[in-house]
C-alpha positions as CSV (number, residue, x, y, z in Angstrom):
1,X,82.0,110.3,97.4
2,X,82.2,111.1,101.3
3,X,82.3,114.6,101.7
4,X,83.9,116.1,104.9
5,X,81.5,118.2,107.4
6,X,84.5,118.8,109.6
7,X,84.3,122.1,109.1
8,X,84.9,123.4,113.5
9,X,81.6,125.4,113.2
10,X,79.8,122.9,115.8
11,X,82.6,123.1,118.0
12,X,83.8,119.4,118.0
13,X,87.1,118.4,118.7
14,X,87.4,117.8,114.7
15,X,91.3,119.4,113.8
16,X,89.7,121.9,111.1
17,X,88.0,123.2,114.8
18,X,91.6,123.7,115.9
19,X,92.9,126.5,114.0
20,X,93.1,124.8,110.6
21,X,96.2,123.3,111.2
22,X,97.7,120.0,109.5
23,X,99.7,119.1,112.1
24,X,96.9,116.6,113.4
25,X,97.2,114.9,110.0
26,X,100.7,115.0,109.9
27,X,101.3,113.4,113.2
28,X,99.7,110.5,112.2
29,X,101.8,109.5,109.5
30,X,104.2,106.6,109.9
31,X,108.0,106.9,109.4
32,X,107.8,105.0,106.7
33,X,105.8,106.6,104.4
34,X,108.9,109.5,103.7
35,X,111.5,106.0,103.0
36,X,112.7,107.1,99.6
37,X,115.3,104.4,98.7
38,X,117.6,105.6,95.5
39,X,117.3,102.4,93.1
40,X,112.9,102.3,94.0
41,X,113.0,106.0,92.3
42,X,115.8,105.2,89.6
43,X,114.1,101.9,88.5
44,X,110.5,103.6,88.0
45,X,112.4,106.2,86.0
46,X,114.3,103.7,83.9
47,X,110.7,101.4,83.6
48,X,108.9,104.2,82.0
49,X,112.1,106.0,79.9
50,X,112.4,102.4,78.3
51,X,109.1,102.3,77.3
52,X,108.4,105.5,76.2
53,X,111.9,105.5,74.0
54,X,110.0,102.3,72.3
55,X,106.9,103.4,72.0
56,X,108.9,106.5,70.2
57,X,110.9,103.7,67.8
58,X,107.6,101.9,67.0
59,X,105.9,105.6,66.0
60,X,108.6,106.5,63.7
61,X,108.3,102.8,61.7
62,X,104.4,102.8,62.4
63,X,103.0,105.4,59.6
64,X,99.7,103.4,58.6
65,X,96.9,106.0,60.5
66,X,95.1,103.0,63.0
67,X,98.6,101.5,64.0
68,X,100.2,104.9,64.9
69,X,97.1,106.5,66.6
70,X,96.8,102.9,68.8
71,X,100.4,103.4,69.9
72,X,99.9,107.1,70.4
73,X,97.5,106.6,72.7
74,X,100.2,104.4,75.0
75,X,102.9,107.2,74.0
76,X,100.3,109.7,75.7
77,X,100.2,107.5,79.1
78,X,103.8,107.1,78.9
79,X,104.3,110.6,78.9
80,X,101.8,111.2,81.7
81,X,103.9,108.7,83.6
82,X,107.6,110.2,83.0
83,X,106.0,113.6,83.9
84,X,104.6,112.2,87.3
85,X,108.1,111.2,88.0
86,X,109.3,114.4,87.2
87,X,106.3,115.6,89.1
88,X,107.6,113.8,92.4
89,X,111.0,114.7,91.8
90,X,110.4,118.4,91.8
91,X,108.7,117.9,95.4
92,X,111.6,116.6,96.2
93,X,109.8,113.1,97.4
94,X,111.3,110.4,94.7
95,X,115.4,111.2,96.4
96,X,117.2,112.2,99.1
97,X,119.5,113.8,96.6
98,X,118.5,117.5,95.1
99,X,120.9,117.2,92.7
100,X,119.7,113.4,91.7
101,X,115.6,114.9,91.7
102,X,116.9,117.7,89.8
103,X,118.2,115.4,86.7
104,X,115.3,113.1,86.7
105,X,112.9,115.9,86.8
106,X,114.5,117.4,83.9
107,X,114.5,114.7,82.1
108,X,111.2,113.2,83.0
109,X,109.2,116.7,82.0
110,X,110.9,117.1,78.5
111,X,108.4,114.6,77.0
112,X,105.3,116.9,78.3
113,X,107.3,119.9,77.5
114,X,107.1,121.4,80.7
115,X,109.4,124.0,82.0
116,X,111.0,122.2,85.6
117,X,111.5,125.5,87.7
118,X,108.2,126.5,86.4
119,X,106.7,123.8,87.6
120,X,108.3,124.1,90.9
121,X,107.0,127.9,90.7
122,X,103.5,127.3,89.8
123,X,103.0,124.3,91.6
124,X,104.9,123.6,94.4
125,X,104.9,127.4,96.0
126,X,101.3,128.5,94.7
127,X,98.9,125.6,94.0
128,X,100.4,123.5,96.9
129,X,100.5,126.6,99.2
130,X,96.9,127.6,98.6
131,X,94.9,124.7,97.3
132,X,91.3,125.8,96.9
133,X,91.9,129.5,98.2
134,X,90.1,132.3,95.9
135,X,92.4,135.0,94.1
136,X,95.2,132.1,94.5
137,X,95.2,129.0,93.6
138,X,95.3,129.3,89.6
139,X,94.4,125.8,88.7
140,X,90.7,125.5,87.6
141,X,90.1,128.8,89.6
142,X,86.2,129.2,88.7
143,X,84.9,132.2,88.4
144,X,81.8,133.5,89.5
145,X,78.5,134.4,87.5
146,X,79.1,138.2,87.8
147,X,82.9,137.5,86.3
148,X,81.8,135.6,83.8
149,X,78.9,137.7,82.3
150,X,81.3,140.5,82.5
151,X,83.6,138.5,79.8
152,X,83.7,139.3,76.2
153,X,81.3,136.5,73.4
154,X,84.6,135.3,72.3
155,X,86.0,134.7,76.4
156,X,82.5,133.3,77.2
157,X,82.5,130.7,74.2
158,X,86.2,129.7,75.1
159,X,85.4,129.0,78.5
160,X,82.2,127.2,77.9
161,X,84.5,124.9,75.7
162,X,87.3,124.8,78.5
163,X,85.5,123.8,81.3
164,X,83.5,120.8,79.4
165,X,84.8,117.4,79.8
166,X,85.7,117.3,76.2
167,X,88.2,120.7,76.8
168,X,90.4,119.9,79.8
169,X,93.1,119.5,77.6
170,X,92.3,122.9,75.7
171,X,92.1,124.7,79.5
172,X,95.2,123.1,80.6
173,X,97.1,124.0,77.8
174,X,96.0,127.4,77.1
175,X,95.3,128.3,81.2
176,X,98.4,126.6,83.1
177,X,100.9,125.3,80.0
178,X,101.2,128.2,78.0
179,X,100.0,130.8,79.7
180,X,102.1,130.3,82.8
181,X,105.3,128.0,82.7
182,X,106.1,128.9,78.8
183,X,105.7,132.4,78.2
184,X,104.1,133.4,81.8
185,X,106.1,136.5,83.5
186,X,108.0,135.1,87.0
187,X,109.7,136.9,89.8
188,X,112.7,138.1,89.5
189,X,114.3,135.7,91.5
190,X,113.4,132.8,89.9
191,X,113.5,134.7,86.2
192,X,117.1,132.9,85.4
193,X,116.2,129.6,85.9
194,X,112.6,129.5,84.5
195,X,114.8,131.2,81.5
196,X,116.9,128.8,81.4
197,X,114.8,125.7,81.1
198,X,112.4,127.4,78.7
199,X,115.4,127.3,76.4
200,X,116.1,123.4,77.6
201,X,112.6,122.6,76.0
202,X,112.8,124.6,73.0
203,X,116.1,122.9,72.6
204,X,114.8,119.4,73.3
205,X,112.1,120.2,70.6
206,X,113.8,121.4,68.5
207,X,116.4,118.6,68.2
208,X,113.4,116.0,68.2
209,X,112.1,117.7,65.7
210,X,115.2,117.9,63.5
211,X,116.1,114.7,64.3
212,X,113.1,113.5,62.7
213,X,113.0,115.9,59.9
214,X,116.1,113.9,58.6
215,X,114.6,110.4,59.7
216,X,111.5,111.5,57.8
217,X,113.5,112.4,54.5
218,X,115.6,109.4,54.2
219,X,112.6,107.3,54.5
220,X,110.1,108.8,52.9
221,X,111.6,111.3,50.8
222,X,108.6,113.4,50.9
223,X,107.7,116.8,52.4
224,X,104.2,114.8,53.2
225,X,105.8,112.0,55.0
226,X,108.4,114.3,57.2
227,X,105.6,116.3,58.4
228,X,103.3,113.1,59.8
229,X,106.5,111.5,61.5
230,X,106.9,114.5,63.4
231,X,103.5,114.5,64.5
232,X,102.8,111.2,65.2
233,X,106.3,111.0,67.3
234,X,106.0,114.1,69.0
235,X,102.8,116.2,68.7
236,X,100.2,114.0,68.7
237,X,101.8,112.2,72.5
238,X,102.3,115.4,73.6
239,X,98.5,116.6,72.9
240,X,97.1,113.3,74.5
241,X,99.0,113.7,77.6
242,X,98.0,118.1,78.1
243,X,94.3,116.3,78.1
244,X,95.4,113.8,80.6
245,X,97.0,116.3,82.8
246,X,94.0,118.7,82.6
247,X,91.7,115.8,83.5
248,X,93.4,114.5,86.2
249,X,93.9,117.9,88.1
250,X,90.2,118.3,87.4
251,X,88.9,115.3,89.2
252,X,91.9,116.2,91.7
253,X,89.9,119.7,92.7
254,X,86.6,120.0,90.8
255,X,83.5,117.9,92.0
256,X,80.3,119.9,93.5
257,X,81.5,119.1,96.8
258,X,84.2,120.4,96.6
259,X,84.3,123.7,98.2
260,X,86.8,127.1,97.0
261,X,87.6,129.4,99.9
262,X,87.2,133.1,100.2
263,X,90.5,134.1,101.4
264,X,89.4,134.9,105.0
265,X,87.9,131.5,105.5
266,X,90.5,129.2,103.7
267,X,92.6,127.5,106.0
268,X,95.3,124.6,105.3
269,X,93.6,122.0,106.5
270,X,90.2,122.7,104.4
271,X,92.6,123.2,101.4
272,X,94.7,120.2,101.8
273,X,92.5,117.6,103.6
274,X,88.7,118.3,102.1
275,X,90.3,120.0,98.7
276,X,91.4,117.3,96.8
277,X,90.4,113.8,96.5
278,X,91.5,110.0,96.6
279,X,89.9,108.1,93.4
280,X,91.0,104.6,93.4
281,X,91.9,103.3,90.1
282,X,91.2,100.2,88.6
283,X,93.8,97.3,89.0
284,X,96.8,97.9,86.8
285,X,96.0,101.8,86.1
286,X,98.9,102.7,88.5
287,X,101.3,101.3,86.2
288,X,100.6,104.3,84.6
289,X,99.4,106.5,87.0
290,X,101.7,106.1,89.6
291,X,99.1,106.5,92.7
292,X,98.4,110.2,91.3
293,X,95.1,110.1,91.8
294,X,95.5,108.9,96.0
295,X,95.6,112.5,96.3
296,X,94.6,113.9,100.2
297,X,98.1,112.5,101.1
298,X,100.4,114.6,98.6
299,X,98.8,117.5,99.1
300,X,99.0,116.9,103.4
301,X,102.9,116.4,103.0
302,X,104.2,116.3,99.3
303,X,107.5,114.9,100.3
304,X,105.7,111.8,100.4
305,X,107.0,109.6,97.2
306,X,104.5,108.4,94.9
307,X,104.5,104.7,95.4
308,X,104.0,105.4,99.5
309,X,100.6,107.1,98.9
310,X,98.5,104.1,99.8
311,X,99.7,103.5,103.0
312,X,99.9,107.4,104.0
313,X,96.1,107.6,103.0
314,X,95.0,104.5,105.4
315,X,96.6,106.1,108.1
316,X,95.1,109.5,107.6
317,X,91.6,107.7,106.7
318,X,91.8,105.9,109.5
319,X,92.4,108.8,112.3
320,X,90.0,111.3,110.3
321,X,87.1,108.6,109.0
322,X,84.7,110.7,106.8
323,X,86.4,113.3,106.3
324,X,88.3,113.1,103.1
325,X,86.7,112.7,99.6
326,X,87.2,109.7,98.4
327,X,85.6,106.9,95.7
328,X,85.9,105.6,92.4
329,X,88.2,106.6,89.5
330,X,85.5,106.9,86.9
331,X,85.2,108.8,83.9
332,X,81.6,109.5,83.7
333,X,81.8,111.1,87.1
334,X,84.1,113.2,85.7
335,X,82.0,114.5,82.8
336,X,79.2,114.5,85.8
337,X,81.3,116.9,87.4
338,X,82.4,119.0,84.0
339,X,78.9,119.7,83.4
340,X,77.3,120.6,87.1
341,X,80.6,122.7,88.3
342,X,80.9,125.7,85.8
343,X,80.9,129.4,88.1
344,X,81.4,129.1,91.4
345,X,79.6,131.1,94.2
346,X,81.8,132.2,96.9
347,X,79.0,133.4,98.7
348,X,76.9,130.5,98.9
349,X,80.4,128.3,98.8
350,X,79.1,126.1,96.0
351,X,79.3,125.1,92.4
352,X,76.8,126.2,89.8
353,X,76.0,125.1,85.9
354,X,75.7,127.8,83.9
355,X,71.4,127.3,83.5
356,X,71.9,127.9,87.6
357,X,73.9,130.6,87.3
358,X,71.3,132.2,84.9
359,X,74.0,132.5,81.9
């Protein structure tokens, strides 16, 4: 993957040598790139509802173990699809209308379980804001040797288990999921409506749940036979897509080239046009995927709507050539990645396995 060596110390007329500032990258972005007609944003909505509700049908008629798991696997990217909708729509990128990117993103996040003004929280004001930047970006924020030999056995095992390929899921839903939208402390500003929608997921599961506690009776009559219904509609989609969520935000931000900033050095170009990536997917992954992974644009302007991504990165691969990381959507370079970028050293300004890091 190219890997950006714009970094102004040679004095060239490179914009990272001009202050750090986006508005280089920013300027060169077409008009059209922000068009976010109503019925394009409604209609991938409605696509992915319709086939998640189903996928959801099929699951609760489905019980034999093969059948169910094969269409649990298509409820998982169905999920991870409604939630990037809902992901877009709490950027504000998918409408014009607040009120019309509020509903959808509700809606679109229940599957996932995610908390919307969380999300907006965690995500739009702090990982957006400081993409790469030590001490504040929270997502897959490595720690460095010294930090981690100063963690407990129990910490240490739990980490070397998060931060493997296998464990994305585990990090994401212990690190980000849990730990920050669902029971996470918030300002007091925003303490209402995080409130708020915490209760709109517990109430959505708990519904779903008691929904099919009565399907599961009246068909199977067994305590047995409630119990994998619910987990086979609910828990098992909802465990596939906190793997695909932690995966993708790895491969977004973790690679060895990819560099974390000491907060003195960051700037929001470095974080936003050399911290992320653009993986291109195989043909007919963006059904699914939505253009997620064409990820140097959203993070330059994330009012940019999903399906517009292409075209914003061309133009900003074009004006900055080299510069942005880009290759393959591959899943053995992401379990490359998982095993070479463990501790970080902030220091040095690069990514260490724990045999490096003498651990």
């Amino acid at each position: 993957m190219a890997r950006s060596t714009a970094e102004g110390e040679d004095g060239d007329s490179q914009p990272s040598s001009r202050g750090g500032s986006l508005k280089p990258v920013l300027d060169v972005l077409p008009k059209s790139v922000y068009e976010n007609p109503t019925w394009k944003g409604l209609s991938y909505f409605a696509r992915d509802l319709v086939i998640y509700l189903g996928l959801v049908t099929a699951l609760i008629f489905v019980s034999n173990v093969a059948g169910a798991l094969a269409l649990d696997l298509a409820a998982s990217l169905l999920v991870s699809a409604l939630f990037i909708v809902g992901h877009d729509s709490a950027h504000g990128a998918l409408f014009a209308s607040k009120r019309l990117n509020s509903i959808v993103g509700h809606v679109a996040m229940l599957p996932g379980g995610h908390v919307y003004e969380g999300w907006i929280l965690g995500h739009n004001r702090v990982h957006h804001s400081y993409t790469v930047r030590q001490g504040f970006d929270f997502v897959w924020h490595p720690l460095t040797p010294e930090e981690f030999r100063a963690l407990s056995a129990r910490k240490r095992l739990l980490h070397r288990l998060e931060w493997s390929w296998a464990g994305a899921g585990l990090y994401y839903m212990h690190d980000v999921w849990w730990s920050k939208m669902i029971v996470g402390k918030v300002p007091h500003r925003w303490a209402k409506l995080v409130r708020r929608d915490r209760f709109f997921v517990l109430g959505y599961v708990l519904f779903g749940a008691g929904l099919l506690s009565w399907a599961g009776a009246e068909m199977t009559g067994t305590v047995a036979g409630t119990i994998w219904l619910i987990v086979r509609v609910m828990v098992v989609p909802f465990l596939g897509f906190q793997y695909m969520i932690g995966s993708f935000v790895h491969v977004h931000h973790v690679q060895p080239d990819i560099r974390w900033w000491k907060r003195s050095e960051w700037t929001k170009f470095k974080g936003q046009m050399e911290g992320t990536t653009i993986l291109r997917a195989p043909r007919g992954y963006n059904f699914f995927l939505h253009w997620i992974m064409v990820h140097v644009p959203h993070h330059v302007d994330m009012r940019i709507p999903m399906y517009n991504l292409e075209a914003a990165a061309a133009a900003i691969e074009a004006a900055f050539p080299g510069t942005v990381h880009e290759g393959k959507l591959r899943f053995r370079d992401f379990v490359a990645s998982s095993r070479k970028c463990k501790l970080y050293d902030f220091d040095e300004g690069k990514w260490l396995s724990y045999s490096e890091a003498g651990v």
